[in-house]
C-alpha positions as YAML, in Angstrom:
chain: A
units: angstrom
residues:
- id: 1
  name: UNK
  ca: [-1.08, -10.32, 26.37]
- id: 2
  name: UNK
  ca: [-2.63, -7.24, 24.44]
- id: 3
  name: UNK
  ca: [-3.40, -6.09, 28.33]
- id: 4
  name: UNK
  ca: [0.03, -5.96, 29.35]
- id: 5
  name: UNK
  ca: [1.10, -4.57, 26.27]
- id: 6
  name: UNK
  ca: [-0.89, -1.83, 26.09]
- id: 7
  name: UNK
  ca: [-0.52, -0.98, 30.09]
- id: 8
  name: UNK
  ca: [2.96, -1.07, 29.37]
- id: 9
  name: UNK
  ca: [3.22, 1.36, 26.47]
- id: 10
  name: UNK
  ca: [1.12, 3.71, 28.73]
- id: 11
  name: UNK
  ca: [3.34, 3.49, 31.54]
- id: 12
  name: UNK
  ca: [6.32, 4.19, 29.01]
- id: 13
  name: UNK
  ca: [4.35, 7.22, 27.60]
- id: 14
  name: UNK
  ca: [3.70, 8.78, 30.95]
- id: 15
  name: UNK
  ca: [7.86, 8.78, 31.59]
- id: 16
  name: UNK
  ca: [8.46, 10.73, 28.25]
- id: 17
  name: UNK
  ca: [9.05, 14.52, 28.18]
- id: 18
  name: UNK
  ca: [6.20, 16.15, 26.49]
- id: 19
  name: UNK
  ca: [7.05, 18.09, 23.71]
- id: 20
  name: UNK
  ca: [5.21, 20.32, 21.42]
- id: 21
  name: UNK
  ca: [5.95, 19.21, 18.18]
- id: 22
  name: UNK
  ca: [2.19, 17.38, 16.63]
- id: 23
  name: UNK
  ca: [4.39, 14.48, 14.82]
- id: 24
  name: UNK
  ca: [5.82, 13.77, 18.11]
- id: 25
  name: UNK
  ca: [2.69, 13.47, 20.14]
- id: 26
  name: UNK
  ca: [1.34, 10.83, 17.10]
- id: 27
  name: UNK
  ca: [4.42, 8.66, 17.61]
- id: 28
  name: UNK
  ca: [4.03, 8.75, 21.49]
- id: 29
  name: UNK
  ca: [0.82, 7.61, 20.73]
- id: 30
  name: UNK
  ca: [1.05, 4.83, 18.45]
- id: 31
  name: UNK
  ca: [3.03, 1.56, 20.16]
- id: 32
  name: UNK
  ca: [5.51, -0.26, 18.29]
- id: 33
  name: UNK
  ca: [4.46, -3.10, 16.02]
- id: 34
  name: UNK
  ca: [3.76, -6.49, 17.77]
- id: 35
  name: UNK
  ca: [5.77, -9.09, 16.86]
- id: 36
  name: UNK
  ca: [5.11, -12.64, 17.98]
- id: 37
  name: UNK
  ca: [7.56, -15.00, 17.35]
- id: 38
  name: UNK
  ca: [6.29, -18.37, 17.58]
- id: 39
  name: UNK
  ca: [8.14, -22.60, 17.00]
- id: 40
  name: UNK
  ca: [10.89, -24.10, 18.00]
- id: 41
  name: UNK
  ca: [14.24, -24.02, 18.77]
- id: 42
  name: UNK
  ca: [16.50, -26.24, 16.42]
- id: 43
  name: UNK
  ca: [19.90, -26.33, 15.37]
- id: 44
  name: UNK
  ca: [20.10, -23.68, 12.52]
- id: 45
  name: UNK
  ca: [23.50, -24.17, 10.37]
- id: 46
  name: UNK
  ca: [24.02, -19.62, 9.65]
- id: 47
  name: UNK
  ca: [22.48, -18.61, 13.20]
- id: 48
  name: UNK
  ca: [23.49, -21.55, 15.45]
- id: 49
  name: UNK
  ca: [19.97, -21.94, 16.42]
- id: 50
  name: UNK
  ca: [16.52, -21.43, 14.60]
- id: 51
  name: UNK
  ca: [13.75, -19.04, 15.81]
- id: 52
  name: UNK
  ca: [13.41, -16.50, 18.65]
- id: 53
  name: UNK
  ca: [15.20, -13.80, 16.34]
- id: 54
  name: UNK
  ca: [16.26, -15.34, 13.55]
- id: 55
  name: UNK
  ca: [13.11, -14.87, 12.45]
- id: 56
  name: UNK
  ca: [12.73, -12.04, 12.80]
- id: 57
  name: UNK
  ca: [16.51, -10.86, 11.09]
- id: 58
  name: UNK
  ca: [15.55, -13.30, 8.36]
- id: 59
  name: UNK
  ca: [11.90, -13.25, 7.80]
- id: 60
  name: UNK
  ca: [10.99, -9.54, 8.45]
- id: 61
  name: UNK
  ca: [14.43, -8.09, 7.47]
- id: 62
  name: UNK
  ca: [14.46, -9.94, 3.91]
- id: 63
  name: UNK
  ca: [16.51, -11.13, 1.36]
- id: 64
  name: UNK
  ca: [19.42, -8.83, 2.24]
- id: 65
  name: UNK
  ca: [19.52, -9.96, 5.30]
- id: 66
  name: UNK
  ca: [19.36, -13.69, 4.20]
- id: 67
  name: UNK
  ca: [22.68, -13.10, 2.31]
- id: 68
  name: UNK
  ca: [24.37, -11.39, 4.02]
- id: 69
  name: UNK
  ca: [24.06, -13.77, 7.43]
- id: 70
  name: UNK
  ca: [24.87, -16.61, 5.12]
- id: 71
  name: UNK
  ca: [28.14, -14.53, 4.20]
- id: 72
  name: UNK
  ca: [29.20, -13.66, 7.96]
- id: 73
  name: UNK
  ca: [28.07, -17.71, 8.18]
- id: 74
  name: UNK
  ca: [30.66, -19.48, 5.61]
- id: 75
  name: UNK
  ca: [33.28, -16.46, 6.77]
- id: 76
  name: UNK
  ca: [33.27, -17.38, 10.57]
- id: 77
  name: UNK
  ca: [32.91, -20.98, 10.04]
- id: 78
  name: UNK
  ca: [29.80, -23.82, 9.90]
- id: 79
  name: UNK
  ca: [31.23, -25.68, 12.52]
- id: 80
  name: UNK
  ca: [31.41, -22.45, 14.60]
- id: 81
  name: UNK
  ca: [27.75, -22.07, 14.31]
- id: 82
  name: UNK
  ca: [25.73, -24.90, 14.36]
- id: 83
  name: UNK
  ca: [23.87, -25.89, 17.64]
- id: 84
  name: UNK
  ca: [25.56, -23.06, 19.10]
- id: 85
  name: UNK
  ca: [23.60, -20.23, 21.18]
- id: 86
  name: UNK
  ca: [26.37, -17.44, 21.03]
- id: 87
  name: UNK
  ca: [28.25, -16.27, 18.29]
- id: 88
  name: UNK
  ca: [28.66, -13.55, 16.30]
- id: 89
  name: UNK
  ca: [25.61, -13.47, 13.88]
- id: 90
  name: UNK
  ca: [23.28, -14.19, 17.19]
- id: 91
  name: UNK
  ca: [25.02, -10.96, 18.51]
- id: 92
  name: UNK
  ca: [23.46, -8.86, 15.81]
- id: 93
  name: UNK
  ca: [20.37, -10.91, 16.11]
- id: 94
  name: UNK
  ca: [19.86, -9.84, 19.21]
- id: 95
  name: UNK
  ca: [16.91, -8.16, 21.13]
- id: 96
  name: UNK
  ca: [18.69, -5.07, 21.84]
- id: 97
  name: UNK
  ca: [19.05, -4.28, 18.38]
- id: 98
  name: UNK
  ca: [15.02, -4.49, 17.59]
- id: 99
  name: UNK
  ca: [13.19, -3.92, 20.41]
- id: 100
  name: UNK
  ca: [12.47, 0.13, 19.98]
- id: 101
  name: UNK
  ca: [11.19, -1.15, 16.60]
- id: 102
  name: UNK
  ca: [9.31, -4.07, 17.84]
- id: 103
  name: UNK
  ca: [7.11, -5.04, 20.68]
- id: 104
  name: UNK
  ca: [8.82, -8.97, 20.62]
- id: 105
  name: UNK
  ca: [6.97, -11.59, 22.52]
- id: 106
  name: UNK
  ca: [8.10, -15.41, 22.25]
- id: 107
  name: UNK
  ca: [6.55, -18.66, 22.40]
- id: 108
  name: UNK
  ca: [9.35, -21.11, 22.08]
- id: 109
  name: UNK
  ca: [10.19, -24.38, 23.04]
- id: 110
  name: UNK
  ca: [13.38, -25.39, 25.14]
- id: 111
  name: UNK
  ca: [14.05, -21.84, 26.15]
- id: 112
  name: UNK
  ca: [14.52, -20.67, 29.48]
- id: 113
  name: UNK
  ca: [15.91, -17.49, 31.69]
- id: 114
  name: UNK
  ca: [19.59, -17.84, 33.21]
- id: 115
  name: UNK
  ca: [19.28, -17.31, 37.03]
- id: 116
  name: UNK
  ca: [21.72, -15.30, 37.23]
- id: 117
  name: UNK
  ca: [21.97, -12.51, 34.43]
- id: 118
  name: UNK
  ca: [18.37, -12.66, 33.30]
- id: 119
  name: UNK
  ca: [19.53, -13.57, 29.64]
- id: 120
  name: UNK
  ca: [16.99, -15.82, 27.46]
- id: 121
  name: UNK
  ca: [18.78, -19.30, 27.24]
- id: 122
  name: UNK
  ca: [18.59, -22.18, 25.50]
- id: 123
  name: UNK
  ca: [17.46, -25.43, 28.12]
- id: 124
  name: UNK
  ca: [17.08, -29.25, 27.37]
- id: 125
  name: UNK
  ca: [18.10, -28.29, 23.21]
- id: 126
  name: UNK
  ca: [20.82, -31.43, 23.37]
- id: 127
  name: UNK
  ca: [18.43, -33.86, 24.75]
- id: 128
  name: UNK
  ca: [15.67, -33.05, 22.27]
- id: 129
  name: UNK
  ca: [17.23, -31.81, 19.53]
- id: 130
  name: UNK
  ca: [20.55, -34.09, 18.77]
- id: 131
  name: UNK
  ca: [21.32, -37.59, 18.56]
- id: 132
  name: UNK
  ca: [25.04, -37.66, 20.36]
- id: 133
  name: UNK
  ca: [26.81, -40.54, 18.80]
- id: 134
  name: UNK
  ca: [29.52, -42.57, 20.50]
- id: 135
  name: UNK
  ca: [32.27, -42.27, 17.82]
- id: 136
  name: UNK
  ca: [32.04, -40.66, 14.21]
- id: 137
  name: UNK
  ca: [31.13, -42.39, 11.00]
- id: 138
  name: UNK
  ca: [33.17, -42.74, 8.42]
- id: 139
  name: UNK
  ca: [30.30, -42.48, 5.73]
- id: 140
  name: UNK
  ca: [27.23, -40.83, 5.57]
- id: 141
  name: UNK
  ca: [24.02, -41.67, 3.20]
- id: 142
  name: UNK
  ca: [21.11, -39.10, 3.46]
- id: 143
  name: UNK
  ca: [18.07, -39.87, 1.40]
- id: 144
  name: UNK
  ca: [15.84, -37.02, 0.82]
- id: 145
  name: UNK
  ca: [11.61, -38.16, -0.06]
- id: 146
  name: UNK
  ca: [11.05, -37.11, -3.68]
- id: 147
  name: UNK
  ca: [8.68, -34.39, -1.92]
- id: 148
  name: UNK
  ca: [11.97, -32.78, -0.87]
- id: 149
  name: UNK
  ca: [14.41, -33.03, -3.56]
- id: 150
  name: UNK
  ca: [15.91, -29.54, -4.16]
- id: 151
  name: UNK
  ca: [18.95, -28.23, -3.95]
- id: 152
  name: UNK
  ca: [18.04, -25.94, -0.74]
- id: 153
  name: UNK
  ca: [17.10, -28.76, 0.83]
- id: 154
  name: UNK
  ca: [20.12, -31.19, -0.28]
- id: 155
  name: UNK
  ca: [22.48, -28.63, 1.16]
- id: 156
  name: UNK
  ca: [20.36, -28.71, 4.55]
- id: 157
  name: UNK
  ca: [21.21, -32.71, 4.47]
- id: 158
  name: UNK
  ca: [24.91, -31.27, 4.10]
- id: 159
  name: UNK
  ca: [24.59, -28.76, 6.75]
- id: 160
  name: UNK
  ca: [23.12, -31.07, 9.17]
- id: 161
  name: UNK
  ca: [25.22, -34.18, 9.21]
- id: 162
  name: UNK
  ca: [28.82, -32.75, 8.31]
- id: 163
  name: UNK
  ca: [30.10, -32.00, 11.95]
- id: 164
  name: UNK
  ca: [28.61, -35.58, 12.68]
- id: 165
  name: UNK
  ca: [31.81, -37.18, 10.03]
- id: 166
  name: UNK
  ca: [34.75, -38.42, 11.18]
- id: 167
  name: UNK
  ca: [37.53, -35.49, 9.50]
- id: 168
  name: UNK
  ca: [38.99, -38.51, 7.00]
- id: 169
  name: UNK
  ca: [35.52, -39.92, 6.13]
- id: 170
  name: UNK
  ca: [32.78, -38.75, 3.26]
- id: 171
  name: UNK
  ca: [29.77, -38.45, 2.18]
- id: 172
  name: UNK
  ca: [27.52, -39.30, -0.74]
- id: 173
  name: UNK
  ca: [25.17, -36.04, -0.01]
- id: 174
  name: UNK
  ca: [25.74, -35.61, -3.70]
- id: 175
  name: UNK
  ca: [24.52, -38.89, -5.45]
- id: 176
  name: UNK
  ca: [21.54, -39.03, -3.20]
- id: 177
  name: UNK
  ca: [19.64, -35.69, -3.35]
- id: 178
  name: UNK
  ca: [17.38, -36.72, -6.46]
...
């Protein structure tokens, strides 16, 4: 990998004008940062699914970036999101918008490359990911281990089973957190 990368930023360098400004020479020479991005792909209730940018928005960018994709999130809708690979907020996320500050490299799981367009896509994420059920529940019960008892992690329980509740049923997501 470090191979390739480095071949490739000398290839790059070799295509650039040469200019006679010091500073610009140094940046010419130093690549971009590596960035190796590295789990699973899950269901992710602000980005529609978990890793391959979102963390790098979320995790690199910070807390502003936190909030404010949880903003654009509850604005454009939960149900909008979740399990979904394109949206708005995974438009922002996207690889065009980091990589001339990055050198990104993945290691992901269900993740694939359309045929036709090239585009980095999500394969096999239903069959691994979800449980499809036949019809919707009425009720819900989540029990979170003492181990887990916040209220970050309550509102994940809340996140992840809504869409699954028939639109006249309920929960008791509340009573059960700790």
């Amino acid at each position: 990998m470090w191979e390739k990368r480095i071949q490739n930023w000398g290839d790059n360098e070799e295509k650039e004008d040469k200019s006679n400004n010091d500073e610009d020479d140094q940046d010419r020479r130093t690549p971009p940062p590596l960035v190796i991005s590295v789990g699973q792909v899950v269901p992710h209730e602000v980005l529609g699914m978990a890793n391959f940018n979102k963390n790098l928005f979320m995790g690199v960018r910070g807390v502003e970036a936190i909030n404010l994709s949880h903003f654009i999130g509850a604005i454009h809708g939960i149900e909008k999101l979740m399990g979904r690979g394109r949206n708005p907020l995974r438009s922002i996320a996207s690889k065009r918008n980091l990589q001339d500050e990055f050198d990104l490299w993945y290691i992901l799981t269900v993740m694939g490359t359309d045929d036709e367009t090239g585009e980095i896509i999500m394969r096999g994420l239903l069959r691994v990911n979800f449980n499809l059920l036949d019809c919707a529940p009425r009720r819900v019960v989540v029990y979170l281990n003492e181990e887990y008892c916040s209220m970050w992690l309550g509102n994940k329980s809340i996140h992840k089973t809504r869409m699954a509740i028939n639109d006249r049923g309920g929960s008791d997501h509340a009573r059960t957190i700790c």
